[in-house]
Structures are given as C-alpha cells and as structure tokens.
Z-matrix of the N, CA and C atoms (Angstrom, degrees):
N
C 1 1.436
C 2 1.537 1 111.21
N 3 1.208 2 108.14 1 -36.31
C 4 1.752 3 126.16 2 -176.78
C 5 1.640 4 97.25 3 -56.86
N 6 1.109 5 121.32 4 -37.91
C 7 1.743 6 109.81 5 -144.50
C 8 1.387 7 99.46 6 -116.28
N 9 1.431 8 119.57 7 8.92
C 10 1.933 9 120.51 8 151.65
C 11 1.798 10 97.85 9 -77.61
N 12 1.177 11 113.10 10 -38.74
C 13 1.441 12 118.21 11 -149.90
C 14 1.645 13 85.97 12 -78.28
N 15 1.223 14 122.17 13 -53.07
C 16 1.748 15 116.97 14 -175.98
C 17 1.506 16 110.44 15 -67.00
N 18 1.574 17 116.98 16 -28.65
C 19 1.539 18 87.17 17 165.53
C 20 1.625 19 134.97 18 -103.48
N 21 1.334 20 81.87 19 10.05
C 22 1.932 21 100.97 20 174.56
C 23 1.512 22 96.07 21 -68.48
N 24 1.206 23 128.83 22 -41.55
C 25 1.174 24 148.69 23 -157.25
C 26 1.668 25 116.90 24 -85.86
N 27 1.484 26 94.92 25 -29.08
C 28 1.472 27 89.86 26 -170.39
C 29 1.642 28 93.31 27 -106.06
N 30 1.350 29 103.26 28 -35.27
C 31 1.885 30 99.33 29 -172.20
C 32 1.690 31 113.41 30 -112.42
N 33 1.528 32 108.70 31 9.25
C 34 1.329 33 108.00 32 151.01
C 35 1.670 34 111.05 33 -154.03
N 36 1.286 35 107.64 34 85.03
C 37 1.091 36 101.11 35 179.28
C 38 1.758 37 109.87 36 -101.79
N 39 1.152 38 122.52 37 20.23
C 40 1.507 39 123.96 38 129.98
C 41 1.575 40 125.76 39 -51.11
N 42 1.406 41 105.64 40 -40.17
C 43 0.997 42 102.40 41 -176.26
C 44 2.090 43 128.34 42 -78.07
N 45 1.163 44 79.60 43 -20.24
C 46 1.742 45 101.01 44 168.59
C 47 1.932 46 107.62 45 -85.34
N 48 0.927 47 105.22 46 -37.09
C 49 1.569 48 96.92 47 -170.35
C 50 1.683 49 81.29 48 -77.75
N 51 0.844 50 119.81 49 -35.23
C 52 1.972 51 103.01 50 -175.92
C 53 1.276 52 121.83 51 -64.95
N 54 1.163 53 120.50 52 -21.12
C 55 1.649 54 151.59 53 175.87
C 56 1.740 55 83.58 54 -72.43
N 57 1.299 56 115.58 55 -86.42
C 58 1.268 57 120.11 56 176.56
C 59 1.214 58 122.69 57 -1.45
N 60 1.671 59 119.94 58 -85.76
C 61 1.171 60 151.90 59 -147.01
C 62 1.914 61 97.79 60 -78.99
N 63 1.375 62 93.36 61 -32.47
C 64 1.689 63 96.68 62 175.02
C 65 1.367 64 108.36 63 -72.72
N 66 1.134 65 130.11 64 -68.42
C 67 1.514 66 133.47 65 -167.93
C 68 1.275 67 106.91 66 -81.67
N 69 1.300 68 147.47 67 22.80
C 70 1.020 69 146.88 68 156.64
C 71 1.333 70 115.89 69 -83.53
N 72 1.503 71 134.27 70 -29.22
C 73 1.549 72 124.53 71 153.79
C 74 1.285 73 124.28 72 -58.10
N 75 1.234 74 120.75 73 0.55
C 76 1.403 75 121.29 74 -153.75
C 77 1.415 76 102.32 75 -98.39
N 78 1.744 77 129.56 76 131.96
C 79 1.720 78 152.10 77 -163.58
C 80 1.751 79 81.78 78 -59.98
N 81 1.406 80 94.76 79 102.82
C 82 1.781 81 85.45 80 146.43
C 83 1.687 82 118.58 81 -90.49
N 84 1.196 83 112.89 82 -22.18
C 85 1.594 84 103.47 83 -163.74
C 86 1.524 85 118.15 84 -59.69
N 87 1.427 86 94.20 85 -43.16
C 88 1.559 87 101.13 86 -177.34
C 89 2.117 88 106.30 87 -77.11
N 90 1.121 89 123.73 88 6.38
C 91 1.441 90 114.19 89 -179.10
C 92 1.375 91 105.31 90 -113.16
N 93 1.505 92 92.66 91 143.20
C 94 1.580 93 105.72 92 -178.45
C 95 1.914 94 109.36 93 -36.52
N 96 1.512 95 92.82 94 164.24
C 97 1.409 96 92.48 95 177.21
C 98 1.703 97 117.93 96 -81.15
N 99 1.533 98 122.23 97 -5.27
C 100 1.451 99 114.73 98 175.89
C 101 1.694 100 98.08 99 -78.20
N 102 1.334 101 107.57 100 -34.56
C 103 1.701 102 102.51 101 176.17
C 104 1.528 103 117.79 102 -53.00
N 105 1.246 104 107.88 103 -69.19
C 106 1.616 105 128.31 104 -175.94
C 107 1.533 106 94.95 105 -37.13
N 108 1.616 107 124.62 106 -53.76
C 109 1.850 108 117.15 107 176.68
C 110 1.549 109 93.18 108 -60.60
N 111 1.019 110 135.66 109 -73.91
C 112 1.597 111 118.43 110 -157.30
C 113 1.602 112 104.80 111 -36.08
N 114 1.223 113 109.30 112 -72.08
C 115 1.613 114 118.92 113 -175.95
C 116 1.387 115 109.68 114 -26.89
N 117 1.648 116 108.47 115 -65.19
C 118 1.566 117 107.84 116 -173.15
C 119 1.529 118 117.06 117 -70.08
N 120 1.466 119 115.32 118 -16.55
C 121 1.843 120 112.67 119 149.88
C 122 1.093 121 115.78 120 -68.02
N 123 1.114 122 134.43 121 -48.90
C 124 1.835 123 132.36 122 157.17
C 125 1.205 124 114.60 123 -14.19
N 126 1.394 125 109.07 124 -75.30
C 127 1.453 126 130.86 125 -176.88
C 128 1.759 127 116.29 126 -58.36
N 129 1.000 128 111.08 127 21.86
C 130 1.740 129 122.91 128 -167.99
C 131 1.652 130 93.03 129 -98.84
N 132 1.425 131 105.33 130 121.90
C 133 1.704 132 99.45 131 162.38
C 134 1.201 133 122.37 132 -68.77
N 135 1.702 134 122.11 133 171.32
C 136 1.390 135 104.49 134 -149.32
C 137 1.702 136 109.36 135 -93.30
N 138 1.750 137 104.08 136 -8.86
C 139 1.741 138 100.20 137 -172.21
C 140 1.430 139 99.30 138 -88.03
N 141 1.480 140 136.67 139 -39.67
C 142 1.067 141 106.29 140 179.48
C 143 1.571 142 128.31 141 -92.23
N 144 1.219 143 117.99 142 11.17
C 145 1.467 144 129.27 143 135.96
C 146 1.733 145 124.37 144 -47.90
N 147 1.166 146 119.71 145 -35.40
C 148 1.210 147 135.51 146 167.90
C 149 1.335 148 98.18 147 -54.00
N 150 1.198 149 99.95 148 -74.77
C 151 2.029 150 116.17 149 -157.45
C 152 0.961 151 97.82 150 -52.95
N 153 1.782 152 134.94 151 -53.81
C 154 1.640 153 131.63 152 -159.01
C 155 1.928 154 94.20 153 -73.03
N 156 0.993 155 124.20 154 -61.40
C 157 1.359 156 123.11 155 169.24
C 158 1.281 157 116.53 156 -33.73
N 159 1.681 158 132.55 157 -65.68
C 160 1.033 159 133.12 158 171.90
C 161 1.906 160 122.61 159 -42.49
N 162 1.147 161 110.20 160 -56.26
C 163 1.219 162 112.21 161 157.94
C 164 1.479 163 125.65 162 -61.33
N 165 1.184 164 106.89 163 -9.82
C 166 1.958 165 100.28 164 175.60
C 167 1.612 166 94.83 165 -82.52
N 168 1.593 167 133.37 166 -50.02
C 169 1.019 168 132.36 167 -151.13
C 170 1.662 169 97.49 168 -86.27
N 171 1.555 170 110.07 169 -46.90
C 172 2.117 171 88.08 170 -176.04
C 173 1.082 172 95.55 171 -98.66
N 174 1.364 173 143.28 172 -36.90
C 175 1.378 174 138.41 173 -149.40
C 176 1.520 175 111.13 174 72.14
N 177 1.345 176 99.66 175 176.35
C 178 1.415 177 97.92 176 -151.56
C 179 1.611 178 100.91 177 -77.20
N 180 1.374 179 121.19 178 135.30
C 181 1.117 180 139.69 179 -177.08
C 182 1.891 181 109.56 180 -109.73
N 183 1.171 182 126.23 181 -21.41
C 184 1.229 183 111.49 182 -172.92
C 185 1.568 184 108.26 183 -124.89
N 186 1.539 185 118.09 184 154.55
C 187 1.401 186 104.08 185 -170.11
C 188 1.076 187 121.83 186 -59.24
N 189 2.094 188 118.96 187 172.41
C 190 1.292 189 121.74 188 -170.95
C 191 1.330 190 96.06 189 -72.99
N 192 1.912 191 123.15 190 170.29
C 193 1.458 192 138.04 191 176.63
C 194 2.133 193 102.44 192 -54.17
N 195 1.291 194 117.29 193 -30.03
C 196 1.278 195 131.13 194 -154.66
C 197 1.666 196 100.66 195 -104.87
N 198 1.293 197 142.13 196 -15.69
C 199 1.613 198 161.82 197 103.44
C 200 1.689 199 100.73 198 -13.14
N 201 1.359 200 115.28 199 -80.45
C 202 1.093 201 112.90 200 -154.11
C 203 1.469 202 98.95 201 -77.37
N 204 1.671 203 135.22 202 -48.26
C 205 1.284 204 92.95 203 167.16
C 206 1.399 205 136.86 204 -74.77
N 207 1.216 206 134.14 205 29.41
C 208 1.451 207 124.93 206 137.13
C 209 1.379 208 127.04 207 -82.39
N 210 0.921 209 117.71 208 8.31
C 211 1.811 210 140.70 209 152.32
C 212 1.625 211 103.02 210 -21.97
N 213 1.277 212 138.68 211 75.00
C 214 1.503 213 134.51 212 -173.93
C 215 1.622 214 117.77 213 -95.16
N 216 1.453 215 113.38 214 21.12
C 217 1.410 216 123.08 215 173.11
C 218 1.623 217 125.47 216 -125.15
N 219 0.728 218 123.73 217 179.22
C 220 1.884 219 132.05 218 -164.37
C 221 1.506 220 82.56 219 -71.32
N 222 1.054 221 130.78 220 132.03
C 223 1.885 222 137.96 221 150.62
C 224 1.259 223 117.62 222 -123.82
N 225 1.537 224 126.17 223 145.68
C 226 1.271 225 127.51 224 -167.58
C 227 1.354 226 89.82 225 -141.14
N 228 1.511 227 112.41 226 126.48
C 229 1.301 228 122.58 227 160.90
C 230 1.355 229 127.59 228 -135.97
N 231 1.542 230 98.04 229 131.94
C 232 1.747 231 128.29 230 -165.45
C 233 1.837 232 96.16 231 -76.85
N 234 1.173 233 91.62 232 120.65
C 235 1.798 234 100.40 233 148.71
C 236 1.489 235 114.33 234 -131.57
N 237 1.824 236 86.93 235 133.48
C 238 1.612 237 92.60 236 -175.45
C 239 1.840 238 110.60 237 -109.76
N 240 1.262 239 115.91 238 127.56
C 241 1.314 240 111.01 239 176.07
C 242 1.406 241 118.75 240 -53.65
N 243 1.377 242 119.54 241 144.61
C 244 1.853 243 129.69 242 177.76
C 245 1.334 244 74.97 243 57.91
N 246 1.450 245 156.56 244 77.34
C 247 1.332 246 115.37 245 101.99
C 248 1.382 247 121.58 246 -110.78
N 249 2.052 248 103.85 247 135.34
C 250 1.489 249 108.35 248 -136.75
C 251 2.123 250 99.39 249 -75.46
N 252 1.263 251 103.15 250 -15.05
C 253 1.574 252 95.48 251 -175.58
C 254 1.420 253 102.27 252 -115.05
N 255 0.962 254 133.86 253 39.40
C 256 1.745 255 133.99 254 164.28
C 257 1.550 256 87.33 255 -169.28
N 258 1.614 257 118.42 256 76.70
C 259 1.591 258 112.81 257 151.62
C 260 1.552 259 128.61 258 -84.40
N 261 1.204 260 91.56 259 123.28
C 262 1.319 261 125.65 260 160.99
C 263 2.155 262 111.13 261 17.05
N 264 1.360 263 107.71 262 -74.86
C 265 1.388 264 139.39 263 136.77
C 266 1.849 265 75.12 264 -4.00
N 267 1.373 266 108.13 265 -115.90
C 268 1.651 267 115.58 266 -170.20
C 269 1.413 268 135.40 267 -10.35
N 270 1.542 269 94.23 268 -42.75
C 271 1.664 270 114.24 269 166.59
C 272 0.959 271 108.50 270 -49.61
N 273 1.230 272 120.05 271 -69.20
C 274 1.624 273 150.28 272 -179.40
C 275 1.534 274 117.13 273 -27.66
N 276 1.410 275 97.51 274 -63.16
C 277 1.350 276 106.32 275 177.93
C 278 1.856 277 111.47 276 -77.42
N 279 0.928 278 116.51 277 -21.85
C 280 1.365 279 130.01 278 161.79
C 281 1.254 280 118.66 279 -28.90
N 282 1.282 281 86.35 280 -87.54
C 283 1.433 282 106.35 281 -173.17
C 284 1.743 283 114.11 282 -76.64
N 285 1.360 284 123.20 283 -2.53
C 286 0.996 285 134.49 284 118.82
C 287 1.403 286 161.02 285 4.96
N 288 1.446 287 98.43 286 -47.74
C 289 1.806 288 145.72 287 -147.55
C 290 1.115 289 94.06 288 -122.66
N 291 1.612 290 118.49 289 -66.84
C 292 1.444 291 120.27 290 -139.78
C 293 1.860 292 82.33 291 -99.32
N 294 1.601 293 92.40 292 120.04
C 295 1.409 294 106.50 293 151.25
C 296 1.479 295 115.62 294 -24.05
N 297 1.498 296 120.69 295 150.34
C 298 1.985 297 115.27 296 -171.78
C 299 0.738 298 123.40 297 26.76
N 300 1.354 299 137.74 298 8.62
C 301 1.964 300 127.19 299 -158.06
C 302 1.691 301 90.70 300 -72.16
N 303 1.325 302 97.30 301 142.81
C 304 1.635 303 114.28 302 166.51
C 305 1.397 304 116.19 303 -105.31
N 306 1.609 305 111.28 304 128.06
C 307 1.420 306 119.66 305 -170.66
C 308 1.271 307 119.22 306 -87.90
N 309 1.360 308 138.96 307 127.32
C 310 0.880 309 126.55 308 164.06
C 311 1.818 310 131.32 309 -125.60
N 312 1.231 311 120.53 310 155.13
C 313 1.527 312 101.63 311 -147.65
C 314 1.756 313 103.46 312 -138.96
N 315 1.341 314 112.56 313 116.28
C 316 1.307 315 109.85 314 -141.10
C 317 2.002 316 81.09 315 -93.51
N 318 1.562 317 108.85 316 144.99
C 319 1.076 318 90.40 317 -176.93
C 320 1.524 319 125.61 318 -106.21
N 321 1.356 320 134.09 319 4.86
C 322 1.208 321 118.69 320 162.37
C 323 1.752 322 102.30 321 -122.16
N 324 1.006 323 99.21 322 164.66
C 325 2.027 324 98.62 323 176.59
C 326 1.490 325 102.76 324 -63.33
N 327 1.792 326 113.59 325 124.62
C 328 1.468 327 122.98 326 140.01
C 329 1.756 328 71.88 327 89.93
N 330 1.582 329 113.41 328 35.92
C 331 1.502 330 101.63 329 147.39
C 332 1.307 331 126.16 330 -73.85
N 333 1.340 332 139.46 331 -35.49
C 334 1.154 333 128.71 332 170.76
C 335 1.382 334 103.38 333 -68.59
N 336 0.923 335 173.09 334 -85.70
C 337 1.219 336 160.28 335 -135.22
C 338 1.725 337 112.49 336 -68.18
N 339 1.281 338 120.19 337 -45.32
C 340 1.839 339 114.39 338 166.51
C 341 1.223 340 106.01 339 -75.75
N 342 1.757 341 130.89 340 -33.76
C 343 1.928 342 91.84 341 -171.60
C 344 1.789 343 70.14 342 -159.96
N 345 1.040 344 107.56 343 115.26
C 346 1.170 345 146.53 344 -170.36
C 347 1.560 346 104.24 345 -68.91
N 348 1.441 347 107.67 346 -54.80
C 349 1.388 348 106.61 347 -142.29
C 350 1.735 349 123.09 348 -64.71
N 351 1.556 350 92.28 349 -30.61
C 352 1.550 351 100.42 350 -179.83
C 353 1.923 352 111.51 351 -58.71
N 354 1.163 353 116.80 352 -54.66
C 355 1.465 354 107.27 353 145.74
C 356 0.951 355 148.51 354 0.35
N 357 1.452 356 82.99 355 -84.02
C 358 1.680 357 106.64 356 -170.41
C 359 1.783 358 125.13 357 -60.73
N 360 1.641 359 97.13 358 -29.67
C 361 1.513 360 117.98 359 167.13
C 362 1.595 361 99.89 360 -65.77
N 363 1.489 362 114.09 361 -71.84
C 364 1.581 363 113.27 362 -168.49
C 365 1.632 364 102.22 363 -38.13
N 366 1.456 365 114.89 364 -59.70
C 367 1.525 366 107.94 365 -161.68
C 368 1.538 367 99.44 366 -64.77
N 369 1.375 368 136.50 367 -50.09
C 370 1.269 369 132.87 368 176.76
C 371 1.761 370 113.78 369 -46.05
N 372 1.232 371 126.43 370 -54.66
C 373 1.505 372 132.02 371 166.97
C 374 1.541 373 103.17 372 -35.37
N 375 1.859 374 126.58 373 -69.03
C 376 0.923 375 105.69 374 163.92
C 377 1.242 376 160.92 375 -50.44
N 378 1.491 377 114.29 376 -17.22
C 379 1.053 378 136.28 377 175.52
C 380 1.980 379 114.31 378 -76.57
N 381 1.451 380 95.46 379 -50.00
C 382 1.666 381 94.63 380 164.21
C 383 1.721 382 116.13 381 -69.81
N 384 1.165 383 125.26 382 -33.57
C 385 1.309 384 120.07 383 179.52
C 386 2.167 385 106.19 384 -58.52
N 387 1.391 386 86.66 385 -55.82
C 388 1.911 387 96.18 386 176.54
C 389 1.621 388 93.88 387 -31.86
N 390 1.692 389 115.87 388 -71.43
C 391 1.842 390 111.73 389 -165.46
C 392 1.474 391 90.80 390 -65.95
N 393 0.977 392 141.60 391 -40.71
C 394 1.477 393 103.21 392 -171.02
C 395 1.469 394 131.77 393 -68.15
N 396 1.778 395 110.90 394 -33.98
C 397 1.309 396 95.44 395 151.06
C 398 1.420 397 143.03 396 -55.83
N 399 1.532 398 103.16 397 -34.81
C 400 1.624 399 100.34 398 -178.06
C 401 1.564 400 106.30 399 -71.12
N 402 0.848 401 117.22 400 -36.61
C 403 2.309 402 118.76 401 167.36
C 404 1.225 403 96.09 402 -35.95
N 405 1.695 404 130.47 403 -62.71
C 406 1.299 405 128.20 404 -155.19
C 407 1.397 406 99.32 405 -88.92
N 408 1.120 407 122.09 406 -9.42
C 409 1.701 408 91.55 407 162.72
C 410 1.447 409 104.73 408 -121.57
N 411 1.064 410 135.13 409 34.74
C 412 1.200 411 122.81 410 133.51
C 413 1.809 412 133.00 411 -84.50
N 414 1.884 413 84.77 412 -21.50
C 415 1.646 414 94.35 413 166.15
C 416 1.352 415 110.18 414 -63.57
N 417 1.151 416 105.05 415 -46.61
C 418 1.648 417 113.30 416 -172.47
C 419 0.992 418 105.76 417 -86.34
N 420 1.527 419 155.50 418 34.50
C 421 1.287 420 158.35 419 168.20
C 422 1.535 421 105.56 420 -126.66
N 423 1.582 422 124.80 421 -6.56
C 424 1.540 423 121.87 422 -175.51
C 425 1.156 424 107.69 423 -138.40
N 426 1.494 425 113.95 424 -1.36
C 427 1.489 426 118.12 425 173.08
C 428 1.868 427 118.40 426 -99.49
C-alpha cells in the first residue's frame, strides 16, 4: 500500500497536491474523528510524504546531518534535475552538510548519460584539484 503512495508522490506529485487542494475545503469539525485523520493525510504535501514513506519502507540509509558534517575530505555532489527519488532540493542540502562539498548541477535530466562531456570535465577537474591538494600537503607536511 506504502509504495503507490511513494511514487504518486515522488513522480506525480501534481497529482497529490490536487487531492490536496480538493479536500482541503472540506468541514472537519463536525466529522467523525477517523474522517478528520483521512482529511489531515490528504492535506500532506507531496515531498514530505515521500520522505516519511520512504523512510518507513528502507529506513534510513544515509548518514545523520551531524556524520556528514564531520565529513573531513574533498566531496562533490551531483544534482540532477526531475530526478523523482534523489531531488535536486537533496543535493542541495547535501552538499550543504558536508564541510567544502562542491556542488554540482547537471543541467537537463539524464545529462550524464546523453552528452557526457560537460560532467565529465567538472567531475574530472575535481578529481585533479583533490591530488593536488593532497601533493601540497604532503610537501608541506615533510618539509
């Protein structure tokens, strides 16, 4: 039952805010109290309906906010537009978290996979910048 509701949510969440916007005029005072819970689940926006769902079904899979900032290395994090289970938003706050993290923001959906290259430079740039710091402080750590 859980996993219509997480992807209504993640890949149509038009379709939940329309649900929303309808039953939200609707008299709670005078309706029983099993009604009044339906309604006020109704009334749930659709991303963090995702998240509470998502976490009921895997549980939490990625470190806590207080984990990641002790993050003490170079991090690079990808956000890809429309993608409905790692939004964008997530990146964001991500990279966010992690001490220096460098953002990067791919710009049309399933850019790395049709034209690679703009990417592929950014993540490569980062990747040579990472060795060049660690060179310089190992120079500067034995000198």
């Amino acid at each position: 039952m859980l996993g219509p509701v997480l992807a209504a949510a993640r890949l149509a969440p038009f379709a939940l805010t329309a649900v929303r916007l309808a039953t939200r005029p609707l008299p709670r005072r005078i309706a029983p109290a099993w009604v009044r819970l339906a309604l006020d689940t109704l009334d749930a926006r659709p991303a963090p309906v995702a998240a509470v769902v998502h976490g009921v079904l895997f549980g939490r899979f990625a470190p806590s906010a207080d984990e990641r900032a002790g993050v003490a290395v170079p991090a690079l994090v990808l956000a890809r537009t429309a993608d409905p289970f790692h939004p964008a938003g997530d990146a964001e706050m991500l990279a966010g978290e992690i001490p220096g993290a460098v953002l990067e923001r791919a710009e049309v959906p399933l850019e790395w996979r049709r034209r690679p290259e703009r990417l592929d430079i950014a993540v490569t740039r980062f990747a040579r910048e990472c060795t060049r710091s660690a060179r310089r402080g190992r120079r500067t750590g034995s000198s």
